[in-house]
MISE-219655 format. One line per 3 residues: number of its first residue (from 1); their letters; for each residue x, z, y of N, C-alpha, C, O. Coordinates in steps of 0.2 Angstrom, whole numbers, plus 2048, in hexadecimal, padded with zeros to 3 digits. Layout:
! MISE-219655
NUM = A = X:Z:Y:X:Z:Y:X:Z:Y:X:Z:Y ~ ...
END
This chain:
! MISE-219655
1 = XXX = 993:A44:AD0:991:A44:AD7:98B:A49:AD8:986:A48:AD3 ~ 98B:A4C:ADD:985:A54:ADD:982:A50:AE2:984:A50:AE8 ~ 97B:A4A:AE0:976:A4B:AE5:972:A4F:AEB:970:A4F:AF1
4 = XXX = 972:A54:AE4:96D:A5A:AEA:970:A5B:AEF:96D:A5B:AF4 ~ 979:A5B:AF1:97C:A5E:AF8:97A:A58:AFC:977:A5A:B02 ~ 97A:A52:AFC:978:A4C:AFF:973:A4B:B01:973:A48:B07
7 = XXX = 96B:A4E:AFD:966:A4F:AFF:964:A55:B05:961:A55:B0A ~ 968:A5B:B02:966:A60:B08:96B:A5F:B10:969:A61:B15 ~ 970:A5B:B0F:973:A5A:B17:970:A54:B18:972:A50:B1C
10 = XXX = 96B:A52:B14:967:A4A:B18:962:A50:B1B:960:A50:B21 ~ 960:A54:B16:959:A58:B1A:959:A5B:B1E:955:A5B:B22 ~ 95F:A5F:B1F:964:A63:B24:964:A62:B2C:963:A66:B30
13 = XXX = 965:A58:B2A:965:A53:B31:960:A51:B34:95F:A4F:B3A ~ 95A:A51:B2E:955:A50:B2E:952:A54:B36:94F:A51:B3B ~ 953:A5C:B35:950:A60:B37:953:A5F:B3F:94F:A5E:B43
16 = XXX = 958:A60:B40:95E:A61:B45:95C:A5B:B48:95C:A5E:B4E ~ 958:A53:B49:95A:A4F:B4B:950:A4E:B4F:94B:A4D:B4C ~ 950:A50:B56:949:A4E:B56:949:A48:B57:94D:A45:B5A
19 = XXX = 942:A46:B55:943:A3E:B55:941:A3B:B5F:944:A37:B62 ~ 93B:A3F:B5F:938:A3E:B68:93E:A40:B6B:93F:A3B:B6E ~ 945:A45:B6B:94A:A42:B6D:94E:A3E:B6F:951:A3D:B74
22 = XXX = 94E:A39:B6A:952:A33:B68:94D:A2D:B6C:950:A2A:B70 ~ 945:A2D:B69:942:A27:B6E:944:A28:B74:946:A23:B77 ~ 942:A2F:B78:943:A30:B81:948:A2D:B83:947:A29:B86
25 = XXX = 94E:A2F:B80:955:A2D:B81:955:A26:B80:95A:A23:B83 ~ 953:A23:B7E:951:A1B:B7B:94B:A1A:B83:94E:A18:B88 ~ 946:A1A:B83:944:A18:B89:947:A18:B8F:946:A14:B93
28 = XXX = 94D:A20:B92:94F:A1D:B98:955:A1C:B96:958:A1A:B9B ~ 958:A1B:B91:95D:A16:B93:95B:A0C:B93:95F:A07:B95 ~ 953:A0B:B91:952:A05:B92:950:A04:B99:950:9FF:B9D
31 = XXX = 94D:A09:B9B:94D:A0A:BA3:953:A0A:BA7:954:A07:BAC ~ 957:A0E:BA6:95F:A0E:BAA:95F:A05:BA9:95E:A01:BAD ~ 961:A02:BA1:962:9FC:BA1:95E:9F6:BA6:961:9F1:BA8
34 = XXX = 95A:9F7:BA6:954:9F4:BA9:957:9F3:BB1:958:9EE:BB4 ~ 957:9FA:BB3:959:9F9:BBB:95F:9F7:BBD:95F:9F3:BC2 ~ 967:9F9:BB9:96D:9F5:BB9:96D:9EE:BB8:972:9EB:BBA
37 = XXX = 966:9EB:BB3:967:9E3:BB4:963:9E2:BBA:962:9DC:BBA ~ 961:9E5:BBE:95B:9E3:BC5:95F:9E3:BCA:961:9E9:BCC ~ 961:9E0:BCD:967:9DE:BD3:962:9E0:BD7:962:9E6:BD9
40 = XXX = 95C:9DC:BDA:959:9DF:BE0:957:9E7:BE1:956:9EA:BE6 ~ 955:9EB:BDA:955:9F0:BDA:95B:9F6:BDD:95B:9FA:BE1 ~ 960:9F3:BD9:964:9F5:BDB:966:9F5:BE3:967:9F9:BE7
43 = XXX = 967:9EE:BE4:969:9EF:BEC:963:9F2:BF0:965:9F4:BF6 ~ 960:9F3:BF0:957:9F9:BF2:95B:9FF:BF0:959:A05:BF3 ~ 95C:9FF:BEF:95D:A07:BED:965:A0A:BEF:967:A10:BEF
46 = XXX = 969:A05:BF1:96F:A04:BF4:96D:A06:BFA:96F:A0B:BFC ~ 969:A01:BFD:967:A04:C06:963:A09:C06:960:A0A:C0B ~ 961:A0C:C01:95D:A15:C04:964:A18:C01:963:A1D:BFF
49 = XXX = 968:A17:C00:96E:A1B:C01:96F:A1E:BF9:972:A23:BF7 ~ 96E:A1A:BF5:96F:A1B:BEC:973:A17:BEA:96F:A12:BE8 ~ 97B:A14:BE9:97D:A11:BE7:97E:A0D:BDF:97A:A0E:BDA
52 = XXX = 982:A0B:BDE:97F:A0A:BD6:986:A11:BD2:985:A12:BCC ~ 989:A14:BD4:98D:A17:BD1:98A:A1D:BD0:98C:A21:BCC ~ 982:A20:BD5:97D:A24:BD4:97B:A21:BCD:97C:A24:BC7
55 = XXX = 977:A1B:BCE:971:A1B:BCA:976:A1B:BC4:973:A1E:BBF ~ 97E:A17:BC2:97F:A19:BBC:97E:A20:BB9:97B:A22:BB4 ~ 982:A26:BBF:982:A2D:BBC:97C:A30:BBC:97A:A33:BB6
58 = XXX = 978:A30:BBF:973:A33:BBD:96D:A2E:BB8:967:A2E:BB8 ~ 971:A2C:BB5:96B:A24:BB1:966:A20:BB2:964:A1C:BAF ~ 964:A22:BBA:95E:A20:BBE:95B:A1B:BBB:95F:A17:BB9
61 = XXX = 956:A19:BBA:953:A12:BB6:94E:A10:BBC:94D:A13:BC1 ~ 94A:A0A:BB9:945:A06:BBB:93E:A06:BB7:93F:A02:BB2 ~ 938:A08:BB8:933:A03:BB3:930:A01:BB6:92C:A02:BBB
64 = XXX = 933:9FB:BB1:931:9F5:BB4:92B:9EF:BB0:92A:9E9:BB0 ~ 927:9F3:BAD:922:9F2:BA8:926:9ED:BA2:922:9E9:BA0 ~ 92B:9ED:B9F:92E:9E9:B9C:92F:9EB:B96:932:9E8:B91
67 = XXX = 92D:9F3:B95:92D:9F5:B8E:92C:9F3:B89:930:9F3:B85 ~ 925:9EE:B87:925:9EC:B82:92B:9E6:B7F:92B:9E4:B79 ~ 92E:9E4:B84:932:9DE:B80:939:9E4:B7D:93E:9E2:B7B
70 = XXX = 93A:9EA:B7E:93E:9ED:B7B:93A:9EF:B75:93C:9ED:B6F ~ 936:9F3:B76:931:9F7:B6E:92D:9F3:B6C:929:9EF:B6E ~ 92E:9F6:B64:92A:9F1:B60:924:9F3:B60:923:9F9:B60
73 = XXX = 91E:9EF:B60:917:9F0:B5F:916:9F7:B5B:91A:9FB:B5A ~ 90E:9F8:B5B:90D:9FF:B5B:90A:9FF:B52:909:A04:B4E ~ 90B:9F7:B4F:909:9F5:B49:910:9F7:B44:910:9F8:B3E
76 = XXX = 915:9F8:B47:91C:9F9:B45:91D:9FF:B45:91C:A03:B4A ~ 91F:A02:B3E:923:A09:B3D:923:A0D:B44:920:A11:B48 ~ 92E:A08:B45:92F:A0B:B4B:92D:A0C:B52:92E:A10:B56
79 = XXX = 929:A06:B54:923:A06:B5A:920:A0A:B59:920:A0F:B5D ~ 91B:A0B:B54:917:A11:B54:918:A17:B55:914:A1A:B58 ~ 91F:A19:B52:922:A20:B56:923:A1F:B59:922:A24:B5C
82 = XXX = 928:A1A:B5C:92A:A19:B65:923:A1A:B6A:925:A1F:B6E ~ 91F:A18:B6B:919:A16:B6E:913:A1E:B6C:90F:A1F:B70 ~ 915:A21:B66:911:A25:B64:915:A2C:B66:913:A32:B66
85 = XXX = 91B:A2C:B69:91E:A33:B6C:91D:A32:B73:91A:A36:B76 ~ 921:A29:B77:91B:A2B:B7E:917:A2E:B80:917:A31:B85 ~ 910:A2F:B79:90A:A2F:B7D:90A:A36:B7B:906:A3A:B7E
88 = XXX = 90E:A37:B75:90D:A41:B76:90E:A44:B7B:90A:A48:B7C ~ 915:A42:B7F:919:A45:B84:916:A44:B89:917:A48:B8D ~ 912:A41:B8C:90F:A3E:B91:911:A3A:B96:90F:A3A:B9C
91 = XXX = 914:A35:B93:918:A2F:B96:917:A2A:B97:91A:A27:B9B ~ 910:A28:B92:90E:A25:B93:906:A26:B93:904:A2C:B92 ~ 901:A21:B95:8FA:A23:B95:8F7:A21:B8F:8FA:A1D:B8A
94 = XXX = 8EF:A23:B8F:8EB:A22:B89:8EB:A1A:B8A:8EA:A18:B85 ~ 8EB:A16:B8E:8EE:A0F:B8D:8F3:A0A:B8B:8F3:A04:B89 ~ 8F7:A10:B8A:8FE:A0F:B8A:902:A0C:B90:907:A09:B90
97 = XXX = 900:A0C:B93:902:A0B:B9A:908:A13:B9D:907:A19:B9E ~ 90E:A10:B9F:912:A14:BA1:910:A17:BA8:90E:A14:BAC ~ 912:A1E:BA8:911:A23:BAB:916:A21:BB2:914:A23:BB8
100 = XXX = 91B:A1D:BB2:920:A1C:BB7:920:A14:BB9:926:A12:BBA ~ 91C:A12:BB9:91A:A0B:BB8:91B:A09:BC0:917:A0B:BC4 ~ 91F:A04:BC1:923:A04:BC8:927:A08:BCB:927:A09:BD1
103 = XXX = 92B:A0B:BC7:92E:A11:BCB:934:A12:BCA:936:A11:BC4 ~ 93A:A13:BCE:93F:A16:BCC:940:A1B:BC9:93C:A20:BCB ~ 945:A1D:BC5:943:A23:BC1:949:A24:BBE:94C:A20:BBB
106 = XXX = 94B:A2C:BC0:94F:A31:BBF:94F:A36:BBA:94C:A3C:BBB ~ 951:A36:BB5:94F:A3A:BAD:954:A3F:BB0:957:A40:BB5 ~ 953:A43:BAB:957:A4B:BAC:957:A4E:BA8:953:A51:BA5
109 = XXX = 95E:A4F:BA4:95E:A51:B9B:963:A57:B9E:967:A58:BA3 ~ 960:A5B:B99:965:A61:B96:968:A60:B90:965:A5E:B8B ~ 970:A60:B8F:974:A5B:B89:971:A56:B8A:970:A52:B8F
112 = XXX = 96F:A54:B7F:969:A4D:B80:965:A4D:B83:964:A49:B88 ~ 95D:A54:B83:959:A54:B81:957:A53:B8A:95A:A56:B8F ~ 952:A4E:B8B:94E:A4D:B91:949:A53:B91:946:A57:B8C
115 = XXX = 949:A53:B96:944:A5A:B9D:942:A59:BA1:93D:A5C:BA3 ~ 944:A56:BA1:93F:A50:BA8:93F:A4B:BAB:945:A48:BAA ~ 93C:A48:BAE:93D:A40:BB3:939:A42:BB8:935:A48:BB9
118 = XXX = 93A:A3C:BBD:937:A3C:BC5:939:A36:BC4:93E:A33:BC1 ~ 931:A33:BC7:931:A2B:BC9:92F:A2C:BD0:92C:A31:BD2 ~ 933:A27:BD3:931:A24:BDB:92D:A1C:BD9:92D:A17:BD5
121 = XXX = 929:A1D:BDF:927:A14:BDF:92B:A13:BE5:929:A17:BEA ~ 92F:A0D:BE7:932:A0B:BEC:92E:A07:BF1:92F:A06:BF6 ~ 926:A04:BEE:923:9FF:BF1:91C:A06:BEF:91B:A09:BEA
124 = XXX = 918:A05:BF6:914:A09:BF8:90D:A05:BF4:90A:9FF:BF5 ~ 90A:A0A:BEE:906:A07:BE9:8FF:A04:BED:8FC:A07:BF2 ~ 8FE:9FF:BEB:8F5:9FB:BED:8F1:A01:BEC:8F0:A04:BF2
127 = XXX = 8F0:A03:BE7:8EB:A07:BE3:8EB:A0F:BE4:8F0:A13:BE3 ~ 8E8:A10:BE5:8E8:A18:BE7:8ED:A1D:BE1:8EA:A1F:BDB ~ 8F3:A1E:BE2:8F8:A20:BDC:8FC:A23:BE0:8FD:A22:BE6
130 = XXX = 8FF:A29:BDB:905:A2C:BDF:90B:A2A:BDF:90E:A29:BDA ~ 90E:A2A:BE5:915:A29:BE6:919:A2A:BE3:91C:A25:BE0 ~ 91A:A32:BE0:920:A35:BDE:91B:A39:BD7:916:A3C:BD8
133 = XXX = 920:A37:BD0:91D:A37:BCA:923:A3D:BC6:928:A3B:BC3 ~ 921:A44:BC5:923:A49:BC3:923:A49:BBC:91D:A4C:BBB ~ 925:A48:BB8:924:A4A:BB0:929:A51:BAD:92F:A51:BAE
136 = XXX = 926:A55:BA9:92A:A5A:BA6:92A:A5C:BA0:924:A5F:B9F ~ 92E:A5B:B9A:92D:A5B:B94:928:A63:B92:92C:A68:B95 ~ 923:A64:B90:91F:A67:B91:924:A6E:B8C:925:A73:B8E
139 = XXX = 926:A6D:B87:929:A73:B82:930:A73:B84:933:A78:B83 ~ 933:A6E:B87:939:A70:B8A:93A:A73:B92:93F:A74:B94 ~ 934:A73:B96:933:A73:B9D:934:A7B:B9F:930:A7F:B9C
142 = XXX = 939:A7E:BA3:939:A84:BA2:939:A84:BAA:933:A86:BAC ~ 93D:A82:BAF:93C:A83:BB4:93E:A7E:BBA:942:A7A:BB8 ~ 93B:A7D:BBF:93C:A77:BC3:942:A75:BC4:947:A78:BC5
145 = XXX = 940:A6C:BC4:947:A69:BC4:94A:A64:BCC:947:A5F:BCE ~ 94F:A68:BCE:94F:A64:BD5:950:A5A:BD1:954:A58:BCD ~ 94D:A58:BD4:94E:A50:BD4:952:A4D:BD9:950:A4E:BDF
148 = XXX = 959:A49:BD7:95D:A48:BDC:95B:A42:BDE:95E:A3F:BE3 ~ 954:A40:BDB:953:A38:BDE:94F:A3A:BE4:950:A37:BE9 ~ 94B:A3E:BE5:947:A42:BEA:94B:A45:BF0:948:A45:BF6
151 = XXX = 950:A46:BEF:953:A49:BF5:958:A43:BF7:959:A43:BFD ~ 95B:A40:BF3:95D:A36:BF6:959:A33:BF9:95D:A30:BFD ~ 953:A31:BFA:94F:A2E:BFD:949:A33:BFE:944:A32:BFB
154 = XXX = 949:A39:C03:943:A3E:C03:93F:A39:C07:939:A3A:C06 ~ 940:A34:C0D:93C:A30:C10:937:A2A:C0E:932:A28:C10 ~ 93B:A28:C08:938:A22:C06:934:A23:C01:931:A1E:BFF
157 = XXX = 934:A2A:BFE:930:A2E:BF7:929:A2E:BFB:924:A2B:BFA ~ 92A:A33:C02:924:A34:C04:922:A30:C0B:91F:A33:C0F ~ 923:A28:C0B:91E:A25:C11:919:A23:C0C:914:A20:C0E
END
């Protein structure tokens, strides 16, 4: 049996495979999950005119502060790289507090790899904060992205 061929296609895979890929895609799909289990979210978003056969197609998600009972502590391997690509990409803050934190939010992938998101907040923030939350993968960002959540609700983005 020739080890070495085994070793260079594990290295091979190694290279081909980014990891901050796999987490992103790992966050909004706990965010799409997040909002298909939110009945009242959903029907909210039903009467500005986004049905659920929207938010399935376009993945739309919710954060809903709920991440930590998905990712593991920051004391754990995989939490720490989970939780430590966040904060490279700008996803999250030097708190760790998410960047889309009450908002509806519409990812936007080329192939796999995520390029962007847009958060809406549906409830008009206490706290001096912006409505509409732009995010753009900084080495992947090449040219503006129309958000179809933004133009579904262009009224309720900007009261």
């Amino acid at each position: 049996m020739n080890t070495e061929l085994h070793i260079d296609e594990f290295e091979q895979m190694l290279t081909s495979v980014d990891v901050a890929d796999v987490y992103l895609k790992q966050l909004f799909d706990i965010y799409h999950q997040r909002l298909l289990a939110n009945s009242n979210a959903c029907q909210k978003l039903n009467r500005r005119g986004i049905p659920v056969d929207m938010i399935v197609a376009y993945r739309i998600g919710i954060c809903d502060r709920k991440l930590n009972y998905y990712v593991q502590t920051s004391n754990r391997p995989d939490g720490a790289g989970f939780r430590g690509t966040l904060r490279r990409v700008g996803l999250t803050k030097p708190t760790g507090h998410e960047i889309f934190r009450g908002c509806i939010v519409e990812p936007v992938f080329e192939g796999d790899k995520l390029i962007a998101a847009c958060g809406v907040k549906l409830i008009c923030p206490s706290r001096p904060a912006p409505r509409i939350i732009q995010w753009y993968r900084q080495s992947v960002y090449i040219t503006p992205v129309q958000f179809s959540i933004m133009a579904w609700g262009g009224r309720y983005a900007t009261d």
